[in-house]
PDB file of N, CA, C and O in Angstrom:
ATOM      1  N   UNK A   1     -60.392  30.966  24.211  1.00  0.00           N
ATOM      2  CA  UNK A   1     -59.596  32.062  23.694  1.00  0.00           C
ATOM      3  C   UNK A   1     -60.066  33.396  24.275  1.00  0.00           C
ATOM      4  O   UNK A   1     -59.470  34.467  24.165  1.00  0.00           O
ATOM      5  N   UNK A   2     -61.281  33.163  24.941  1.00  0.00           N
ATOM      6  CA  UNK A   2     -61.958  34.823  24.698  1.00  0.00           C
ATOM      7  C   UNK A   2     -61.558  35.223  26.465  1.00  0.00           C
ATOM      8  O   UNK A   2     -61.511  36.409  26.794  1.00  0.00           O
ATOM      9  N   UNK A   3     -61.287  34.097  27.512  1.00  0.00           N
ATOM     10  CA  UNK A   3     -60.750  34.314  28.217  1.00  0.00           C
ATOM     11  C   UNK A   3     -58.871  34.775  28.172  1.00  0.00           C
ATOM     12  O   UNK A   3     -58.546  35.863  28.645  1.00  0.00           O
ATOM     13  N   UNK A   4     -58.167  34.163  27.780  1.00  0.00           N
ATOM     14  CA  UNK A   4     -57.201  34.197  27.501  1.00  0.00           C
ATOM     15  C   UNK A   4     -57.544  36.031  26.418  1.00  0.00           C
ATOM     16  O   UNK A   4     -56.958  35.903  25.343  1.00  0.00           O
ATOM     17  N   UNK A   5     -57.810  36.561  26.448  1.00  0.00           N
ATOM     18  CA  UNK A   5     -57.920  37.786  25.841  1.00  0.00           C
ATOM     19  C   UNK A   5     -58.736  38.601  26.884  1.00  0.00           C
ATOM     20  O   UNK A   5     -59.061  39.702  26.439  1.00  0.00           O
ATOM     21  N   UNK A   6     -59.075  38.400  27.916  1.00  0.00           N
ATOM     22  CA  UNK A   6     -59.572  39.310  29.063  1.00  0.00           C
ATOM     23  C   UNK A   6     -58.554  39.145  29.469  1.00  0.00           C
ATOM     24  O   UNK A   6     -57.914  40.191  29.363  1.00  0.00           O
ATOM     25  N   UNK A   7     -57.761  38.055  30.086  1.00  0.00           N
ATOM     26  CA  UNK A   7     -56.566  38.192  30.936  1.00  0.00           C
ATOM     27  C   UNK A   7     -55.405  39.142  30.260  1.00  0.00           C
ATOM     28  O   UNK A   7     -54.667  39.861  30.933  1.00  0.00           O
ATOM     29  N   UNK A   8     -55.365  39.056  29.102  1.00  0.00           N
ATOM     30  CA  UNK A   8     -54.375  39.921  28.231  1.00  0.00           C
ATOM     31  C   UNK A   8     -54.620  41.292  28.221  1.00  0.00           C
ATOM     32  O   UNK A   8     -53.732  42.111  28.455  1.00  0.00           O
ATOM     33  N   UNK A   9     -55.738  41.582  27.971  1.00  0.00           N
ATOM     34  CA  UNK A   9     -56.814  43.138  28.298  1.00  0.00           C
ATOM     35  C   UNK A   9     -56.272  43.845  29.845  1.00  0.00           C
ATOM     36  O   UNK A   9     -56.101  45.047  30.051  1.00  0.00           O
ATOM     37  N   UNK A  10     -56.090  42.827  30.729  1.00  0.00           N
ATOM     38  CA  UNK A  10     -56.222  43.564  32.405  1.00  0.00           C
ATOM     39  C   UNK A  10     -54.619  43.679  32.627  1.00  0.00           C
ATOM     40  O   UNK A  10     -54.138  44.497  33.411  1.00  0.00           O
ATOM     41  N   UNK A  11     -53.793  42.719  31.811  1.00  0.00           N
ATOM     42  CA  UNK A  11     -52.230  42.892  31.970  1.00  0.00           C
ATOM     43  C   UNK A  11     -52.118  43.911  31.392  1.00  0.00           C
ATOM     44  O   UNK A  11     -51.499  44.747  32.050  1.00  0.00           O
ATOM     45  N   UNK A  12     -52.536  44.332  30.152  1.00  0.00           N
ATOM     46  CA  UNK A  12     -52.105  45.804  29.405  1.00  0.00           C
ATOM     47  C   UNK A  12     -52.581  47.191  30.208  1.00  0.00           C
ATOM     48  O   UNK A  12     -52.123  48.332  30.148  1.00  0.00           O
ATOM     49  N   UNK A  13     -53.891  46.528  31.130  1.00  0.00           N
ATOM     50  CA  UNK A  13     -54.478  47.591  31.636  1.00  0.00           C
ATOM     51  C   UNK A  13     -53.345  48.155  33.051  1.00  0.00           C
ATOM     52  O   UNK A  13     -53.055  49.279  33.463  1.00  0.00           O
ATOM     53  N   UNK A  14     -53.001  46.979  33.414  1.00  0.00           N
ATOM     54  CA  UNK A  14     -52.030  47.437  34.703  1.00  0.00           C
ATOM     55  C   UNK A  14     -50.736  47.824  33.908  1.00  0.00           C
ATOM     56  O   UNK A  14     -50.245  48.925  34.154  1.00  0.00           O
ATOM     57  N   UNK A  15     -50.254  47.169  33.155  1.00  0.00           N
ATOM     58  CA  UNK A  15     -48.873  48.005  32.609  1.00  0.00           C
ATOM     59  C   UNK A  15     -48.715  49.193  32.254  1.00  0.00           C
ATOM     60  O   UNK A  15     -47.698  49.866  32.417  1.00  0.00           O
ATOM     61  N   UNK A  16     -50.307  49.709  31.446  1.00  0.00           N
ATOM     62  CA  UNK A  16     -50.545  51.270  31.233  1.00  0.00           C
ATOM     63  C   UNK A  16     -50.615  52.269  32.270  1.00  0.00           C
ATOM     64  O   UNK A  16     -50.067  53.363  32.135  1.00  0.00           O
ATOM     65  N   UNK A  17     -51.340  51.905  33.416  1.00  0.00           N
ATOM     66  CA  UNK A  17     -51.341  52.011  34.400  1.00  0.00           C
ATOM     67  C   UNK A  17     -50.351  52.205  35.436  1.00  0.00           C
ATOM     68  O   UNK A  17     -50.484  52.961  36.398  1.00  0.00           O
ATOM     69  N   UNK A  18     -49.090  51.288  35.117  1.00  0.00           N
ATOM     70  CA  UNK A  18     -48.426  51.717  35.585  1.00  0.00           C
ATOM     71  C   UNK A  18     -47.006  52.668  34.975  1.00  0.00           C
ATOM     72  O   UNK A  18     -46.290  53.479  35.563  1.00  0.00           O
ATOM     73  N   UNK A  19     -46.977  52.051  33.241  1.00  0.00           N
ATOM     74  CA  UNK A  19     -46.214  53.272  32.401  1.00  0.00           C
ATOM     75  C   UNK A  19     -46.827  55.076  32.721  1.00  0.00           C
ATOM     76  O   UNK A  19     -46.153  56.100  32.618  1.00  0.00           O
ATOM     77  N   UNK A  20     -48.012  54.976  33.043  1.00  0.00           N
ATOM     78  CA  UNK A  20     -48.716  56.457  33.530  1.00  0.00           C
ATOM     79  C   UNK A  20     -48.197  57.116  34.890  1.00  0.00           C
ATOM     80  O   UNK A  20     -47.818  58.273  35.069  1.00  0.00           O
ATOM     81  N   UNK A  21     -48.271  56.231  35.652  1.00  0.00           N
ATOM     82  CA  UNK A  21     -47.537  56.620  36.370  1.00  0.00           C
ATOM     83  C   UNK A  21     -46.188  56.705  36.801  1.00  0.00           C
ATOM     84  O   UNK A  21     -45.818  57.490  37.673  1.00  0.00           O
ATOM     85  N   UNK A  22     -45.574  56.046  36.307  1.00  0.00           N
ATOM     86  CA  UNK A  22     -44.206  56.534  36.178  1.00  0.00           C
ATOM     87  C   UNK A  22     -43.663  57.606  34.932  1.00  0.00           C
ATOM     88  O   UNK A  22     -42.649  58.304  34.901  1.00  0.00           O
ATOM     89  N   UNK A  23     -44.633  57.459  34.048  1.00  0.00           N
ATOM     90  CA  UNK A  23     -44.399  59.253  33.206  1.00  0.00           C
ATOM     91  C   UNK A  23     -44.470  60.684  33.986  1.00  0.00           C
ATOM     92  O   UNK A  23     -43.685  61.629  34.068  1.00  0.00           O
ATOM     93  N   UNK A  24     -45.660  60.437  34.477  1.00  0.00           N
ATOM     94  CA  UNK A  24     -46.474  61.372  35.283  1.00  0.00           C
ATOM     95  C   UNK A  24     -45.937  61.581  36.762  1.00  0.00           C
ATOM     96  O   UNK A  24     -45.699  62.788  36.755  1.00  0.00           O
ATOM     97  N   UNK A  25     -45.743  61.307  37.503  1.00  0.00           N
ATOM     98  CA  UNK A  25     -45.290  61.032  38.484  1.00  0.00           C
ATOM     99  C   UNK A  25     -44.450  60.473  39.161  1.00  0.00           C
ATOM    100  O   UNK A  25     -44.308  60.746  40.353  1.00  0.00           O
ATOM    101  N   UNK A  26     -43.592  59.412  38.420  1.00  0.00           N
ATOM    102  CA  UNK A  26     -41.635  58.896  38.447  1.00  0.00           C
ATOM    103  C   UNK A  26     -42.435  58.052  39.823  1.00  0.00           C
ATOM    104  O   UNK A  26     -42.305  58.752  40.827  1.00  0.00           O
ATOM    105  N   UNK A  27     -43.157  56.845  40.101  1.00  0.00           N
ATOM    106  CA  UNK A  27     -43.780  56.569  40.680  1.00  0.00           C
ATOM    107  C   UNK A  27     -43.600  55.069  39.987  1.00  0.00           C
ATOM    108  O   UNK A  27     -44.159  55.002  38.892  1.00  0.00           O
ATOM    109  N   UNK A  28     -43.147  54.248  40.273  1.00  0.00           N
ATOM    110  CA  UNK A  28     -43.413  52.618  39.992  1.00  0.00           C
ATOM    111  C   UNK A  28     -44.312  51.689  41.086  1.00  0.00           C
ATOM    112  O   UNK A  28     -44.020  51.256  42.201  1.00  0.00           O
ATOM    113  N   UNK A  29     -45.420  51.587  40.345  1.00  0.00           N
ATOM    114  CA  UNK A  29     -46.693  50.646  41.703  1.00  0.00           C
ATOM    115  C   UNK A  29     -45.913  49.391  41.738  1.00  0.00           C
ATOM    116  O   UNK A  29     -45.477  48.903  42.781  1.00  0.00           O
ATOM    117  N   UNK A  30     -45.773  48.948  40.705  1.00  0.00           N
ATOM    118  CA  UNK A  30     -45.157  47.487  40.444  1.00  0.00           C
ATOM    119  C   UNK A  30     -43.719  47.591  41.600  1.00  0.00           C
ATOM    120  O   UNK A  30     -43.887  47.100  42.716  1.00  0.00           O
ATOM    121  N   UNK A  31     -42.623  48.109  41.333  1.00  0.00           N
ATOM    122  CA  UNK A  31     -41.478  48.576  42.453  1.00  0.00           C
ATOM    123  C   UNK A  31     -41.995  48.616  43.495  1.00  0.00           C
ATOM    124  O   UNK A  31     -41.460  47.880  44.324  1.00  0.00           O
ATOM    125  N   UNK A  32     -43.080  49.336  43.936  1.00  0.00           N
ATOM    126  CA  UNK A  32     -43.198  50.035  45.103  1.00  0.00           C
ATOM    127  C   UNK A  32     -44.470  48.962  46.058  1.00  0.00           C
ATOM    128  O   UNK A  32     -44.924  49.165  47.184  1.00  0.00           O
ATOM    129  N   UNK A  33     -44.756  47.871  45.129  1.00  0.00           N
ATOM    130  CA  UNK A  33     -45.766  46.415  45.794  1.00  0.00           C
ATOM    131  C   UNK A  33     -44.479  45.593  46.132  1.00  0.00           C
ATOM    132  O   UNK A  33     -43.974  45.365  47.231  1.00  0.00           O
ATOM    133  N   UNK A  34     -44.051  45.172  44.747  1.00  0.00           N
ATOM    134  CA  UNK A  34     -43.294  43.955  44.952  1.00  0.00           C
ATOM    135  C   UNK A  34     -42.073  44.057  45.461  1.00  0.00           C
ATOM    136  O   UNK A  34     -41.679  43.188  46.238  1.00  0.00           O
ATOM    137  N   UNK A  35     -41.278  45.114  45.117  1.00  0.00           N
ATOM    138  CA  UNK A  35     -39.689  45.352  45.217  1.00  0.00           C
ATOM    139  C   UNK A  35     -38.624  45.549  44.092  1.00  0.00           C
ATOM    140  O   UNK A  35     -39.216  45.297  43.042  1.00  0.00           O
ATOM    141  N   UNK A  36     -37.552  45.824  43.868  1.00  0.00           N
ATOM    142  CA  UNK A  36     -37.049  46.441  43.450  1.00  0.00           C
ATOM    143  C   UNK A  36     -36.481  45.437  42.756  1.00  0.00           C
ATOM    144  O   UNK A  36     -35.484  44.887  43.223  1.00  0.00           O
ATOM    145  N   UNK A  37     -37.185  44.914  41.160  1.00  0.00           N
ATOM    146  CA  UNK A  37     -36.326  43.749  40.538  1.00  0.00           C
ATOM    147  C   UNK A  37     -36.471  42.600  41.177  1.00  0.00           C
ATOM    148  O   UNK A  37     -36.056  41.606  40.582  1.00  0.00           O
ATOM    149  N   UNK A  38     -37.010  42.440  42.365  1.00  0.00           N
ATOM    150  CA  UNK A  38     -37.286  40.727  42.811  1.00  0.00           C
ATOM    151  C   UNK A  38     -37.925  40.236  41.636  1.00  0.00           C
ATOM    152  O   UNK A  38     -38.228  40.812  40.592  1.00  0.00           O
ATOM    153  N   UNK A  39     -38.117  38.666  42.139  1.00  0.00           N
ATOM    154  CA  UNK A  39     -38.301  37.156  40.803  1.00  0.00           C
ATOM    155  C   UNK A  39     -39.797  38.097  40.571  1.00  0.00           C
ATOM    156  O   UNK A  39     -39.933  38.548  39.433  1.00  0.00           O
ATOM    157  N   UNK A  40     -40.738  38.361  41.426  1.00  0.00           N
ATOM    158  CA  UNK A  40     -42.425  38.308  41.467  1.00  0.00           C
ATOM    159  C   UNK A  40     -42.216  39.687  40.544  1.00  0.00           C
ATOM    160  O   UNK A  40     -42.659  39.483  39.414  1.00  0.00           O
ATOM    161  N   UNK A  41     -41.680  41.003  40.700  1.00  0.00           N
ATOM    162  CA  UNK A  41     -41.619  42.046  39.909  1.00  0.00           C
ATOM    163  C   UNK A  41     -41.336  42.016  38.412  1.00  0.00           C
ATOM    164  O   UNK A  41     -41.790  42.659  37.465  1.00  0.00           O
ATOM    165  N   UNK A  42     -40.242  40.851  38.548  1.00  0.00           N
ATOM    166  CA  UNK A  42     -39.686  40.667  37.417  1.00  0.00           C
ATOM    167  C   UNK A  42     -41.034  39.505  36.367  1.00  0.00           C
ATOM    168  O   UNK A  42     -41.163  39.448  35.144  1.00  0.00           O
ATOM    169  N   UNK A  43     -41.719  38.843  37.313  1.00  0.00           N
ATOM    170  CA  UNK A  43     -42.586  38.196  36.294  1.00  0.00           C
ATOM    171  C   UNK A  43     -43.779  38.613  35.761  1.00  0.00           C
ATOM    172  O   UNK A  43     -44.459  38.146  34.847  1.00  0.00           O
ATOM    173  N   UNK A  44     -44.002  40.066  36.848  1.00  0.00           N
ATOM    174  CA  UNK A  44     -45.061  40.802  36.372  1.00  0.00           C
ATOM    175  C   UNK A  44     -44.888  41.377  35.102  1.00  0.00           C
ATOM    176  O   UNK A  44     -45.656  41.286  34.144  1.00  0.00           O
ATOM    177  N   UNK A  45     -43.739  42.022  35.177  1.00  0.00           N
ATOM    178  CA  UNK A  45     -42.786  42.649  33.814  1.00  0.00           C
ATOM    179  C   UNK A  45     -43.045  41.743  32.344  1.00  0.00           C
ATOM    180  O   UNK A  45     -43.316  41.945  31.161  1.00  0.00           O
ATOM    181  N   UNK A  46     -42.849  40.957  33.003  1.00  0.00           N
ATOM    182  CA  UNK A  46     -43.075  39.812  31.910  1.00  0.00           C
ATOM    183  C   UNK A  46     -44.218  39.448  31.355  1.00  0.00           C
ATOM    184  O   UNK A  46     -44.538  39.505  30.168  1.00  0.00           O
ATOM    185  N   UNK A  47     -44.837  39.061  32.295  1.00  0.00           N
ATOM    186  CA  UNK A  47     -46.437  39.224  31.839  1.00  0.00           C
ATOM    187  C   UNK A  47     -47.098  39.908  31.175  1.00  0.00           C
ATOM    188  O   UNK A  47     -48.009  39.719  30.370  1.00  0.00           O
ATOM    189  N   UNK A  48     -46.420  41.002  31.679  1.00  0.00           N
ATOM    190  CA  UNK A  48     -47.060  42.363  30.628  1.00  0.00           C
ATOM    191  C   UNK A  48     -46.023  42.572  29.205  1.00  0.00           C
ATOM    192  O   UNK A  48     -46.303  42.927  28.060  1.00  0.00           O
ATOM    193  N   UNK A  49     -45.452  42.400  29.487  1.00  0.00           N
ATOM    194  CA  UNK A  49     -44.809  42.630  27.891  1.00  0.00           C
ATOM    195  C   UNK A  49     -45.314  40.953  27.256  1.00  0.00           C
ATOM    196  O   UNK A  49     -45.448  41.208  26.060  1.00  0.00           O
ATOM    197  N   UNK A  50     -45.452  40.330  27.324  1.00  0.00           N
ATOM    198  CA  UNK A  50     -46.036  38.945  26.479  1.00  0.00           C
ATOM    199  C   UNK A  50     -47.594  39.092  26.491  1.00  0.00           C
ATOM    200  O   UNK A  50     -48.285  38.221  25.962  1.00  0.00           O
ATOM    201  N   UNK A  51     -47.962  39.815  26.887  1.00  0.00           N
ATOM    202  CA  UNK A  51     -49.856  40.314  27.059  1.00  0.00           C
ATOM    203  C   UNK A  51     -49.577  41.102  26.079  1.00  0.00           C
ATOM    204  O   UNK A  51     -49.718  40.449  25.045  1.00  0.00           O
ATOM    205  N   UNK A  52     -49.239  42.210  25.840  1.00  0.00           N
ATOM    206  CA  UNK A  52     -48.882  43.711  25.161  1.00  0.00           C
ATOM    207  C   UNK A  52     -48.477  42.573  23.559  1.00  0.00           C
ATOM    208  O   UNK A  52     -49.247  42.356  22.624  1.00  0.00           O
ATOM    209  N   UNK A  53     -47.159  42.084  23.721  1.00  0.00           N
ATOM    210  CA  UNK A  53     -47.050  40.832  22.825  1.00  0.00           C
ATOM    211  C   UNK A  53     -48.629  40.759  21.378  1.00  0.00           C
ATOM    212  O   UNK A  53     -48.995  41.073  20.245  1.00  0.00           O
ATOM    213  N   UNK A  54     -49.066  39.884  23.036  1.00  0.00           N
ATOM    214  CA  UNK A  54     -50.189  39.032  22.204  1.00  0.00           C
ATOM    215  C   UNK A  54     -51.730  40.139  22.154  1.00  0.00           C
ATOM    216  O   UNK A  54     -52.782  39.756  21.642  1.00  0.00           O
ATOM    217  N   UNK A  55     -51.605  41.082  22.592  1.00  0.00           N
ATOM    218  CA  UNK A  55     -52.543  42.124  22.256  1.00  0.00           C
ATOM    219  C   UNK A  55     -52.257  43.070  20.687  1.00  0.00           C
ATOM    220  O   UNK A  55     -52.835  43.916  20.003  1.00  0.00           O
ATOM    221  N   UNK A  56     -51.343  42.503  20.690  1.00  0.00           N
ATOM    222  CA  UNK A  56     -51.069  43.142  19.005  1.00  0.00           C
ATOM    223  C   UNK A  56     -52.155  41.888  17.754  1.00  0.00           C
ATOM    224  O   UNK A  56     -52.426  42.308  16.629  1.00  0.00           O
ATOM    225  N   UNK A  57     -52.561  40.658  18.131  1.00  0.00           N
ATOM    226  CA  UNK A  57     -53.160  40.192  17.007  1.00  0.00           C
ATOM    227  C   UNK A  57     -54.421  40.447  17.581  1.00  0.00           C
ATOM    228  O   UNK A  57     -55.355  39.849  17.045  1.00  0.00           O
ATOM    229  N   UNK A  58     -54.749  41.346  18.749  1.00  0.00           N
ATOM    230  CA  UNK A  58     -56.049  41.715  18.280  1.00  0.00           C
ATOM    231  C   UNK A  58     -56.343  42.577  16.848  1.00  0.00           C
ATOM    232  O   UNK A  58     -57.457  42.438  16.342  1.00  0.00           O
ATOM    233  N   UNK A  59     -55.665  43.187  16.397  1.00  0.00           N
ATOM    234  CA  UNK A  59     -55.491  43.676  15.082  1.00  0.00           C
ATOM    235  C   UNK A  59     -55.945  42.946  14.073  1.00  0.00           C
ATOM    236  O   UNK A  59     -56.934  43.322  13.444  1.00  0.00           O
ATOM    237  N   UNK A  60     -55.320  41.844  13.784  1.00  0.00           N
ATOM    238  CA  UNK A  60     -55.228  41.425  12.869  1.00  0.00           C
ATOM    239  C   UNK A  60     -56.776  40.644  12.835  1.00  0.00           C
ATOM    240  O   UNK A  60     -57.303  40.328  11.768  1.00  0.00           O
ATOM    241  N   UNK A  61     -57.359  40.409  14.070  1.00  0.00           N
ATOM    242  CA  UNK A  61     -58.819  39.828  14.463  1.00  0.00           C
ATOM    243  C   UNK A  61     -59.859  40.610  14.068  1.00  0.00           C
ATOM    244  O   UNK A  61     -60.768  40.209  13.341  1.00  0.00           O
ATOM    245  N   UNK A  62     -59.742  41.990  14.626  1.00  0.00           N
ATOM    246  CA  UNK A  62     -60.235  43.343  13.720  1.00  0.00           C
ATOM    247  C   UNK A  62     -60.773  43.280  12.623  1.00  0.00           C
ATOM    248  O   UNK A  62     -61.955  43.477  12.340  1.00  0.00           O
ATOM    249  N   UNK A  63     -59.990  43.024  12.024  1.00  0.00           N
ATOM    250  CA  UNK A  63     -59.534  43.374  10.003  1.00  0.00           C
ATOM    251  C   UNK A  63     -60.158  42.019   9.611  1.00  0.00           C
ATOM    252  O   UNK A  63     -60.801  41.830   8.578  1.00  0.00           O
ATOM    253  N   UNK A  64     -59.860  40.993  10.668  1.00  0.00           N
ATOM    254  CA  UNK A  64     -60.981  39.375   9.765  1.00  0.00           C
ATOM    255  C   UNK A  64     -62.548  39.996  10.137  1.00  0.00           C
ATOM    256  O   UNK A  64     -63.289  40.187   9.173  1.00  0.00           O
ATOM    257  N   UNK A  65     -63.086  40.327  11.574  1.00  0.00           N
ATOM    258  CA  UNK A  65     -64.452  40.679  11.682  1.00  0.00           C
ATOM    259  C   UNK A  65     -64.845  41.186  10.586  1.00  0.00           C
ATOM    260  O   UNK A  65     -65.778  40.551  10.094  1.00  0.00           O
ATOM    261  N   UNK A  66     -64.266  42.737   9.564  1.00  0.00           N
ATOM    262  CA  UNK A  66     -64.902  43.161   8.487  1.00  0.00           C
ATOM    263  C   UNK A  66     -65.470  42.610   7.688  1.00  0.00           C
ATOM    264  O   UNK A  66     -65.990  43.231   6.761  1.00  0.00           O
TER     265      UNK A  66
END
């Protein structure tokens, strides 16, 4: 599990990463590697929103540690 929660950690880290820069700068890394909506862009997308997903029960993991 504790892997499967680093991999989830580095997807949120690139999605932030790249929501920053496209706030900041109208700049898509993800667009501007892979392409514009291709399958590979589109599964990165994905990845990160089902990481982001499953980074929400770190919360609830939180609140059991207490």
């Amino acid at each position: 599990m504790k892997t499967l929660d680093y991999i989830a950690l580095i997807l949120v880290a690139i999605g932030a990463i790249n929501w920053g820069l496209i706030g900041f700068f109208s700049f898509d890394l993800i667009r501007v590697i892979f392409g514009d909506m291709t399958m590979v862009s589109r599964i990165i997308y994905a990845l990160v929103g089902i990481a982001g997903l499953y980074s929400l029960s770190f919360f609830g993991r939180l609140r059991d540690d207490e």
